[in-house]
N, C-alpha and C positions, 0 to 999 in steps of 0.2 A: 362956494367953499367946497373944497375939494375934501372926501371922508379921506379916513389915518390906511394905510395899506393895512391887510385882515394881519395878526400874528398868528404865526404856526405855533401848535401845540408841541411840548417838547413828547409824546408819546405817541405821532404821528407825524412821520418823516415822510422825506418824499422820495419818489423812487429816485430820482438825482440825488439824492443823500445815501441810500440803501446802495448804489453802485460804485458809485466814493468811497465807502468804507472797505466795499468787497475789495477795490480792487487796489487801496493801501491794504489791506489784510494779505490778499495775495503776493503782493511787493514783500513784505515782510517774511511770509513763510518760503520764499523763492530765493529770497538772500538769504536766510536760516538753512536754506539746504544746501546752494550752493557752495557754504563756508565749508558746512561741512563734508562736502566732497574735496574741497579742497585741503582737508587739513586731515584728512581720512587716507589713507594707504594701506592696500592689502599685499600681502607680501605673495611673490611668483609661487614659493611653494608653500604651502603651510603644515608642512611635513618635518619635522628636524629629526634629523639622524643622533642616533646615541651611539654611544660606547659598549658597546657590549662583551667585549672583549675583558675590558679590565672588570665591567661587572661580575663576566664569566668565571675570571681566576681568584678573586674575591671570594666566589659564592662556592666555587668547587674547594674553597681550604675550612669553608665553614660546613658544607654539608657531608651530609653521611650515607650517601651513595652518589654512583657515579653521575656528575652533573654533566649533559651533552649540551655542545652548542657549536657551531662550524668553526672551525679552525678558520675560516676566510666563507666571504661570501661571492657569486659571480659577479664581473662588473655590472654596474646599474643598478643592483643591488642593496636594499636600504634598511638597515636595522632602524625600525622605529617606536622600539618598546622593550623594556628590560626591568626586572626585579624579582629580586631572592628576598624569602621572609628568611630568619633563620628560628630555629627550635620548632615546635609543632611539628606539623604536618611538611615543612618546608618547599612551599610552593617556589617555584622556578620558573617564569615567562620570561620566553622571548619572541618578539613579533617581528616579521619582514615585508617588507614592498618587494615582488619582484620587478625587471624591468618596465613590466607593463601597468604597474601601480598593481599588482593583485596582490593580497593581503596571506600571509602562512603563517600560522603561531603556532610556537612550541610551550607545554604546559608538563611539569613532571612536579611529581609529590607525591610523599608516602600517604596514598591513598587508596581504595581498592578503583580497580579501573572504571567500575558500573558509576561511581560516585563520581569520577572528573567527566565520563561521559553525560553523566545529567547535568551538568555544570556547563560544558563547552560547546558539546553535539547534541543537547538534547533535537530527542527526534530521530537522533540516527539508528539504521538498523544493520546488522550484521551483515556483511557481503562478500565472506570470503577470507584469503588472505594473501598476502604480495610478499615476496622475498627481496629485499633491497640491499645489494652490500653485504650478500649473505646474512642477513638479520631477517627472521620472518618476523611481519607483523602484520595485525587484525586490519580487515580494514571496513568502515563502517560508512554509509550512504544515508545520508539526509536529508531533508527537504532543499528547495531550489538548488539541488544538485555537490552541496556540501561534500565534500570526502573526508573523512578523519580516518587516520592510523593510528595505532595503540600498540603498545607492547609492554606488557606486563612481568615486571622481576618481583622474584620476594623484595626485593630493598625500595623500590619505585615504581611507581605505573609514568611512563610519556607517550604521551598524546600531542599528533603534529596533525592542526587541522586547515582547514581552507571555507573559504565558501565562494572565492572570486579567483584562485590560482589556479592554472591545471593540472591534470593529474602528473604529469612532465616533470614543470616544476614540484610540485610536490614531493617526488619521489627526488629529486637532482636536492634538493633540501637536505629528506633527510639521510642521502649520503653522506653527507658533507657532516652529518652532525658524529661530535668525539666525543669522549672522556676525558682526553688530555688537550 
């Protein structure tokens, strides 16, 4: 008489059970990701351009000193950030990509300038001053090579800074920047 085959315990598997399981579990998390690379899309630029123009003419009928922002930007050129609070202090940004994706923002509000500099440039230190367009204004040096310009009226302080643009562009910026 031949004895019954042993029965396995169900809370001691065998390694041929243990490598079965691994490798549906892996089948499983390899289609879970495959889907979703499939059904996944990043878009070329993840950048979108605004209007800043209309925002511009907008914000210049609402505000109470002279709001600046370029009449036109160069080609390749990408306004990608724009907004007027209005009353208070009436803050004004506008940000740009120049061609080479380096980043300029323009910042103006009736504030005192020491206050939008701890805001924007903190860190930066005084270095001078640059005449643009016949317009002098301060210009301030900050850590990993940051440049900020400031120019201070009784009505507004604006502040055009950088931390990735050069001083070129910077300055070709804020030529370009009006009142009307």
């Amino acid at each position: 008489m031949s004895s019954p085959a042993p029965q396995r315990s169900r809370g001691n598997p065998s390694m041929g059970d243990i490598v079965r399981s691994v490798v549906v579990l892996a089948a499983i998390v390899l289609g879970i990701w495959a889907f979703g690379l499939l059904q996944t899309s990043t878009p070329d630029d993840p950048v979108r351009d605004v209007d800043y123009a209309s925002t511009a003419d907008s914000a210049r009928q609402a505000a109470t000193y002279p709001l600046l922002a370029p009449a036109s930007l160069p080609d390749e050129w990408r306004p990608n950030g724009v907004r007027f609070t209005p009353g208070g202090t009436q803050p004004w940004h506008l940000g740009v990509l120049t061609a080479q994706d380096r980043y300029i923002g323009l910042e103006q509000e009736k504030v005192p300038a020491d206050d939008l500099l701890e805001v924007h440039a903190d860190g930066a230190k005084a270095a001078g001053t640059l005449d643009i367009a016949g317009v002098t204004w301060q210009r301030f040096d900050g850590p990993k090579n940051r440049i900020t310009l400031v120019q201070e009226t009784p009505e507004v302080t604006t502040l055009v800074t950088t931390s990735t643009a050069s001083q070129d562009d910077l300055e070709t910026f804020v030529a370009l920047l009006t009142a009307s």
